[in-house]
N, C-alpha and C positions, 0 to 999 in steps of 0.2 A: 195722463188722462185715459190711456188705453187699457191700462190696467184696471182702473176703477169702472169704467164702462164694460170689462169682459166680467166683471163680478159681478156689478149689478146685472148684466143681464141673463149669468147663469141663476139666479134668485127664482125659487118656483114664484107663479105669477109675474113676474116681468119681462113685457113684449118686448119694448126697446129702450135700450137707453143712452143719453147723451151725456156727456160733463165739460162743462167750461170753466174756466177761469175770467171772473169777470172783473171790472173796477168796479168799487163801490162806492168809494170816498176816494181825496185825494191820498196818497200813500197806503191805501188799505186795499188787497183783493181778497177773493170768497171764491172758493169751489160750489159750484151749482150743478146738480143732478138733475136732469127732467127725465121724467120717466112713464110709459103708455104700459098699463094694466093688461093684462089679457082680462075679457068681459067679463069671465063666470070670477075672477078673484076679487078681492078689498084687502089691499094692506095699509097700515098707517104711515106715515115719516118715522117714527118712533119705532116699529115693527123694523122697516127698512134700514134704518141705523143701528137696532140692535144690531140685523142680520150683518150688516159690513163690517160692524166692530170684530167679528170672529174671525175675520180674514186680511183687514186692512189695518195697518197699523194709525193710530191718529192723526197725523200730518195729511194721512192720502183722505179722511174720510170727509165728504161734503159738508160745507157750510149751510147751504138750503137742501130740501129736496123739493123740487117743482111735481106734480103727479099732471100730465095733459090727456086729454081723450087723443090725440094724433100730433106730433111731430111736424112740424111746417119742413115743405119740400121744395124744390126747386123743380124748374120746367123739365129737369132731366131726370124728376125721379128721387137726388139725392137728399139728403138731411140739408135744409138749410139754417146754419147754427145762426148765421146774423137776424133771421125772422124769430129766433128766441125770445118767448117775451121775459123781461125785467121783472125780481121776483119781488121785487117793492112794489110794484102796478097792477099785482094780480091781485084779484079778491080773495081774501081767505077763507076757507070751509070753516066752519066751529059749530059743533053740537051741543054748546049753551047758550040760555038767552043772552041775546047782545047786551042786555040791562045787565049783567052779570059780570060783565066783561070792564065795564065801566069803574076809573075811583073811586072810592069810597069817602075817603077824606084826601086833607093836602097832602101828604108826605106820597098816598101813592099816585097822587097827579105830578107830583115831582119827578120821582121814580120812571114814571110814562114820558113823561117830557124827555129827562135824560137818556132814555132806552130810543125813544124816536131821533135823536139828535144823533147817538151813537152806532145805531145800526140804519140810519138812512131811509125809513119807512114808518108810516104814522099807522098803519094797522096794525095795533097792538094791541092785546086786549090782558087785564091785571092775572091771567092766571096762564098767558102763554110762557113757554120755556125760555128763557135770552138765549141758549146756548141751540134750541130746533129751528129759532127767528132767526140763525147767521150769527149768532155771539161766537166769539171763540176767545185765545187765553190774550190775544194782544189787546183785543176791546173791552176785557174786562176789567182792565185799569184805569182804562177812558172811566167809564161807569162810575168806580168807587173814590178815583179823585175827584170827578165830579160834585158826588155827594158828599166827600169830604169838604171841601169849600164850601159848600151848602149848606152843611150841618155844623157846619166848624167842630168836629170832634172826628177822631181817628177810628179808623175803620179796617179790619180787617180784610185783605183780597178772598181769604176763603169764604169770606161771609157769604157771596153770592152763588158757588160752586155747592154749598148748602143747600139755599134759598134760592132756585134761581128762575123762581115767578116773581112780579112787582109784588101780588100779596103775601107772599112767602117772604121777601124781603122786606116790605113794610113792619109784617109782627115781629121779623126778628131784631131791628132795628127799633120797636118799640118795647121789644124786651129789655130785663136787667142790661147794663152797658157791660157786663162782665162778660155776658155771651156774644156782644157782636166783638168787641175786641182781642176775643180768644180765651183760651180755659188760662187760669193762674198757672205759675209753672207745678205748684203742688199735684193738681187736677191733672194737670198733662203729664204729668211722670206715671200719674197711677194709669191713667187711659193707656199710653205707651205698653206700660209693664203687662198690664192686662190684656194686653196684643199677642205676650210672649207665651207661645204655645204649640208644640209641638207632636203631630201627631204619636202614641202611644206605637201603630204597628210599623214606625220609622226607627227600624235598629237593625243592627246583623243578624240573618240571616244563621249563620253562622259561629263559632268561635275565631273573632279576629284572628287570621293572617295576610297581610297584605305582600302583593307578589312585590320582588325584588327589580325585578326585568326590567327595564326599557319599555313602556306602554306602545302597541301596535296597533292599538285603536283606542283615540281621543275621542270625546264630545265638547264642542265649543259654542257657546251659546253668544249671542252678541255680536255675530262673526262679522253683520253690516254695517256695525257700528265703529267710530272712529278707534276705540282701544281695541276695537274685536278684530279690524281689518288687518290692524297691524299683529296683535297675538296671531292672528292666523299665518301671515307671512314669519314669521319667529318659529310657530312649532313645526314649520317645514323646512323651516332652517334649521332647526337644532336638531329635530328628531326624523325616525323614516316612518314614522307612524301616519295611518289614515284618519283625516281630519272631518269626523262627521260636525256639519255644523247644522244645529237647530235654527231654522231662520219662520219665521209667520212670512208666509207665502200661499198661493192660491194654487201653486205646484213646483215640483222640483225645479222645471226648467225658468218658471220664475222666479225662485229663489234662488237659482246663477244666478241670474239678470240683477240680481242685488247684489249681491256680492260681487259680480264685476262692473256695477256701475259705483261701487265703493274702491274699489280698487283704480276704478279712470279718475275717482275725484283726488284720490290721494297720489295719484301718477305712482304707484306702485310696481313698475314694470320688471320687480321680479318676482312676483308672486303671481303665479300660476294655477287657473285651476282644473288642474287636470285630474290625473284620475285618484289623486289620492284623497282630493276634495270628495268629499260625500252629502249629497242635498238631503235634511230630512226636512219636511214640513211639518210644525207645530207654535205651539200656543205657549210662552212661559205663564198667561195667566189662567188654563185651564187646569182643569184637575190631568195626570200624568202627563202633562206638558203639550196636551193636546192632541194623542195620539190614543189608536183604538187600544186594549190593556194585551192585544196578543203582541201587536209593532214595539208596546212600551217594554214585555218583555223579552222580546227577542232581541230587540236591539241591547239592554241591558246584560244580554250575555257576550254581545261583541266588545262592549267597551272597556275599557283596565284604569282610564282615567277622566276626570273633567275638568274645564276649566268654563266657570259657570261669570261668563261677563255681561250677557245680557240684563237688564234693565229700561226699566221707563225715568230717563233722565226728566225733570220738569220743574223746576220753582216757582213755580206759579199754583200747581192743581197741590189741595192738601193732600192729607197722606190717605184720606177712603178711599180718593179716586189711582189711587198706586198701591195702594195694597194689595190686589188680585197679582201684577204681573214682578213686583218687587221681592215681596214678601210670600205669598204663597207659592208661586214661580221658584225660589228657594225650596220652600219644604216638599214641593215637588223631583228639585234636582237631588235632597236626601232620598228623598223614599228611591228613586233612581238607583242612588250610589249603594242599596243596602241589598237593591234584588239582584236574583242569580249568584255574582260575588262580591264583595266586597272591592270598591273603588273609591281611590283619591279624591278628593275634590279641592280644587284651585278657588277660592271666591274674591272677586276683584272687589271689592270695597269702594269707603273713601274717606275722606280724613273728616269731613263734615260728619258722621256722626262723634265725632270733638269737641266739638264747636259748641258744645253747652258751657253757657257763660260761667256754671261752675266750674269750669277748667280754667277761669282769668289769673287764677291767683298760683299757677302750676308753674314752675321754673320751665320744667321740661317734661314734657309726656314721654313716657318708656312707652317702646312695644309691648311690652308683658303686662303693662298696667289693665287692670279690668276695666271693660267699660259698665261705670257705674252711672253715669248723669245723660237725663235726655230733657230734662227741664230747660226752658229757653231754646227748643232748638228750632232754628228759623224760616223751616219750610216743611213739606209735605217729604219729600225729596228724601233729606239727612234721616229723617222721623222714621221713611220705610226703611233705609240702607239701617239702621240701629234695632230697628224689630226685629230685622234680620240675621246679623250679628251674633243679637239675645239666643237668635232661633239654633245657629251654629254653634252656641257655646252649650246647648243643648244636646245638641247631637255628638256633638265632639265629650261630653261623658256618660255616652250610652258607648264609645268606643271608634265612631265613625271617625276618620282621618281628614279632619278641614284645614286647609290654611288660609288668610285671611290676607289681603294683598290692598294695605289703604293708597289710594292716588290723593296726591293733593292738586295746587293747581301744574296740568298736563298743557305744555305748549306743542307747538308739530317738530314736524322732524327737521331737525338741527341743519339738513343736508341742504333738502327740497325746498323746505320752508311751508310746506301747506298744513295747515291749522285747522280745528272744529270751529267754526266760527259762532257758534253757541255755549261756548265758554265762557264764564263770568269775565276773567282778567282782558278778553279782548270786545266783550262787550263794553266792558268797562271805559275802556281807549277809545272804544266806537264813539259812545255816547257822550266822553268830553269833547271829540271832534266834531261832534253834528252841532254840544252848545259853543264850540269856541273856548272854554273853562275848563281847567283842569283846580281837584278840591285839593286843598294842600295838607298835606297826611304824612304821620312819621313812621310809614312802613319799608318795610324791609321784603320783598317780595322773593320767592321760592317757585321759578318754574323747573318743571321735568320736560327734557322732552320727549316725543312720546316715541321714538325710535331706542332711546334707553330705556323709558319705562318697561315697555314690551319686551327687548331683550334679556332686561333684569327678571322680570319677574317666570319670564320660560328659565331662565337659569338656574333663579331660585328654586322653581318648582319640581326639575329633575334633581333635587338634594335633597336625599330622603332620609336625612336626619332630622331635619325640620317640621318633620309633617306636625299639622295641629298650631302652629307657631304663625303667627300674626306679623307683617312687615309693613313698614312705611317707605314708601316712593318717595324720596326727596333727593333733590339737588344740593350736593354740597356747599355751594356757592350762591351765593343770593346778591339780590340788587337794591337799590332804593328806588322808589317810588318818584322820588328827584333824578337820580340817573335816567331814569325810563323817560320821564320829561322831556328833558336834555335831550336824548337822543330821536322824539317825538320833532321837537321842533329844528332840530341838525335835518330831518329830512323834510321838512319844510312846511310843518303845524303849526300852526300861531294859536297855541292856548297861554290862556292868564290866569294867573294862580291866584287864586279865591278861596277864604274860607270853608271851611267841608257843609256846613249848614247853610252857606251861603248858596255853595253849587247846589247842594241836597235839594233847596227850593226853587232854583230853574229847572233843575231836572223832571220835579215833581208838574210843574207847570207844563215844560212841553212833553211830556207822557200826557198829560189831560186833553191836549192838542193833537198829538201825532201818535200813528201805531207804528212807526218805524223807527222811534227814541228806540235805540239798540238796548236799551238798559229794563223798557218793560217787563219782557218776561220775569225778572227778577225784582218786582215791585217792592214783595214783602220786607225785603232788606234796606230798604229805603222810608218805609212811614215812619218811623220813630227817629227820634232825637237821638244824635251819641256824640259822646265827647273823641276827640282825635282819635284816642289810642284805640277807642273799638270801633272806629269809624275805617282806622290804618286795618283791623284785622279786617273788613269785608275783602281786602286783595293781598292784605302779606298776611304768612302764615306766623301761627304761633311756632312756638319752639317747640318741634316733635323730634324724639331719638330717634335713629334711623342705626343702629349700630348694628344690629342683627343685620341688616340690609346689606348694610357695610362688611360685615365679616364672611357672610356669604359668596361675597363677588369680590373677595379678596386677591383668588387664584384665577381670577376669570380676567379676559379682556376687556369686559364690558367697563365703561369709564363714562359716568354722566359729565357732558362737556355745559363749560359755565357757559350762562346765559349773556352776552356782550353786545356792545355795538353794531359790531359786525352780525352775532346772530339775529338779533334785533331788524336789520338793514334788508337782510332776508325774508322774515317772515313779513316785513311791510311790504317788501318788492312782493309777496305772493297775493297778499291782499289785496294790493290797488289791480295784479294781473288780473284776479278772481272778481272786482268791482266790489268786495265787502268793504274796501277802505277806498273813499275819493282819492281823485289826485288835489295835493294841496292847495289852495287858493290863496293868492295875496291879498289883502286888500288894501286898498289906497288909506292914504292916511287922513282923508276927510271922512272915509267908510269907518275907522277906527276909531274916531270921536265921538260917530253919529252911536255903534254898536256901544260901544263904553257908557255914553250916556242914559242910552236904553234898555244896560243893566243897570242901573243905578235906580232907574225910575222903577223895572219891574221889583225889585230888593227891597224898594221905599212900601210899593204896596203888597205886596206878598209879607212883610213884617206887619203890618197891620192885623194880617187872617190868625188867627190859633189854630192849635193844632200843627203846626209844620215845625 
């Protein structure tokens, strides 16, 4: 909170400011900003959010912003946060007629209805934002399975991320059914393609020669991040080089403060940041990374290499809203790598841009194979990591030196056991534990974890034979989906195996009820129908080669260890430490009658709806 209160109040024009953490509903909280103008200024919420988005990463930034004339105090003078008023009770400013504000027809009284129910406040009016009223990415599935029930027809989550007034929603919803349920895959390959574009003065400098040496100065982007914590403990492991790491920070000494509170999460106690750690502050979604163009060049003459791991992880927001930091954020770390000299660049991928269903009918994916197909692809997420891609394969024949480094799914370290808990496959686990159901799937599952991944790919990347050359992270060793079960319930989960459409539809039900279903963020992969086998790939992978990976780390000690029982037994034990996994519950066996029958009944009427 103290970070987001030290930015808002360096903000010209703002006197004070406060932020809570409030409840809103049961399982749902909101950050709230209230905040005292200095007299002679006027800024908007929307002004205000601009200004934090250039500094604050999305997680930290406010769900409300409250604007007061004075801050309620206590008899001593101090801020009293409990006299806060409640940002559902306040009256709201609006500079249109109230008449305006008001439905038009039914669909957007519907629309109002569900927006009041889902964000806890009847002052709504059809042209405010869901997302400046307190919407965020877990309520916005509340919303559209809502209206999916409603309307009985399938609905895309990015619709509202578009559209996201009720009258914006309403016409888009009253438009062709083509546009609310997403462009054909034809449409979206051309839209994709047409992404792919790389600035003209992004080239060498130079006549390629790339130095041979041992790199003395890295740039590491991502370094807060769960694969960036650990690459950064690997390139201070492997290498003596100084590790500047690009972090969106409000200053250097804040950006420690991020990187060693990523380092207590992951109990990382030998990775140290002293002085070979370098803070820069910047932007992957601004133009030169965020930095004035004298810092972008100067710094560009200390560096020799990169390893460009930052991104906006999200499956939930489409790919406009990840385009600035995914995708331009790239063509920014080229233009990087081409001033002053000619440098490396590492880019961590991931296997999801794959994942286009024209790859169903593929025995095995080679490393070498082009990536041709972005048709089908099932999020905002894979969409930027493949425009991307497109972007490097660009650069890489103008001469520029890229390797490409795909992760599939990344579990924690093998040792520890502590895990990203924003990971599909353990979201996945979460969300059969919250229904009691696990879907019964004939997958074959592929974790890394992420103490090898890190190690292979610093390994990889000092082999400068490779450069330019594209690798997959895989585990030699894989599991089933039934093993995983098994060993779920050995440590004492009572899930029932249930048909995959069958779970598909409680799941879908309590997402409509709860914003702590572990599995919302991840809605889009869940509205449509699929039969087993592509219902098995949402958590096992396809068959990707991995041999170049393999021939690399031949001579090396690095050795990805199979994923077991035993490692398994671990990463639950860190869970339930960490409170992302409960401790198991029995239930009695009159309790198990009464739940058994009450899936039954929900299955009876949930088949009734269309659409699911």
């Amino acid at each position: 909170m103290s970070e987001i209160e030290a930015v808002l109040s360096q903000l010209a024009g703002v006197q004070q400011a406060v932020v809570t953490l409030q409840q809103r509903q049961q399982n749902d909280q909101q950050l709230v900003a209230y905040i005292v103008l200095q007299s002679e200024h006027s800024l908007t919420s929307e002004q205000i959010r601009l200004a934090l988005k250039e500094q604050l990463p999305a997680y930290m930034l406010p769900n409300r912003i409250v604007q007061l004339d004075a801050l309620p105090l206590t008899p001593s003078g101090k801020i009293d946060r409990r006299a806060l008023p409640e940002p559902g009770l306040l009256p709201q400013k609006s500079t249109t007629d109230p008449a305006e504000e008001q439905p038009r027809n039914e669909l957007e009284a519907t629309l109002l209805t569900i927006w009041q129910q889902v964000l806890g406040t009847r002052q709504i009016g059809i042209h405010d934002n869901f997302f400046e009223l307190g919407g965020h990415s877990l309520l916005a599935p509340q919303v559209m399975l809502k209206l999916r029930t409603i309307l009985q027809r399938p609905l895309a989550l990015r619709i509202l991320f578009e559209a996201p007034t009720i009258a914006q929603l309403a016409q888009a919803i009253a438009n062709d059914q083509q546009q609310v349920s997403g462009l054909p895959a034809s449409e979206q390959q051309t839209t994709l393609w047409n992404e792919v574009f790389l600035d003209e003065s992004i080239s060498p400098e130079y006549p390629v020669q790339l130095p041979t040496a041992e790199p003395q100065s890295i740039l590491l982007t991502g370094a807060n991040g769960f694969v960036g914590i650990y690459l950064l403990r690997e390139l201070l492991r492997q290498t003596s080089a100084t590790i500047y790491c690009l972090i969106r920070a409000s200053s250097q000494d804040a950006g420690r403060q991020k990187l060693q509170q990523a380092i207590d999460t992951y109990q990382l106690q030998d990775c140290y940041l002293d002085k070979r750690v370098v803070i820069v502050t910047g932007d992957l979604a601004q133009p030169l990374l965020g930095l004035a163009q004298v810092q972008f060049k100067e710094l560009s003459m200390h560096i020799d290499t990169i390893y460009h791991c930052g991104a906006w992880v999200n499956f939930t927001y489409p790919y406009h809203m990840l385009r600035a930091t995914n995708v331009g954020g790239t063509q920014e770390i080229l233009r990087f790598a081409c001033l002053s000299r000619l440098k490396r660049v590492h880019f961590i991928s991931t296997l999801g841009v794959l994942s286009s269903p024209a790859y169903s009918f593929t025995q095995r994916i080679r490393e070498d194979d082009p990536l041709q197909h972005c048709e089908g692809l099932s999020n905002g997420y894979a969409e930027s990591k493949w425009v991307a891609e497109q972007i490097i394969r660009l650069a890489q024949g103008r001469g520029i030196p890229v390797s490409v480094y795909r992760a599939g799914l990344i579990s924690g370290d093998s040792q520890a056991g502590l895990n990203a808990t924003s990971q599909l496959i353990w979201a996945f686990i979460k969300g059969c534990i919250q229904l009691g159901y696990a879907p019964e799937l004939p997958a074959r599952i592929n974790l890394a974890p992420i103490d090898y991944v890190s190690a292979a790919i610093v390994a990889l990347a000092r082999q400068q034979q490779d450069a330019g050359s594209a690798f997959h992270m895989q585990n030699p060793h894989t599991f089933s989906w039934k093993s995983l079960l098994k060993w779920l319930r050995t440590a004492g989960y009572e899930l029932k195996s249930i048909p995959y459409e069958q779970w598909r539809s409680l799941v879908l039900e309590q997402m409509e009820r709860r914003t702590d279903q572990a599995l919302n963020p991840f809605l889009p992969l869940f509205t449509k129908k699929l039969s087993p086998r592509q219902a098995a790939s949402l958590i096992g992978e396809r068959s990707f080669d991995f041999s170049r990976t393999s021939a690399g780390l031949r001579h090396s000690p690095i050795i990805c260890p199979p994923i077991d029982e035993k490692v398994m037994n671990v990463y639950i034990k860190a869970f339930r430490d960490s409170g992302f996994l409960p401790e198991p519950v029995v239930l009695p066996q009159a309790d198990r009658i009464h739940t058994s029958n009450h899936l039954q009944r929900i299955w009876q009427a949930l088949g009734k709806r269309s659409g699911r």
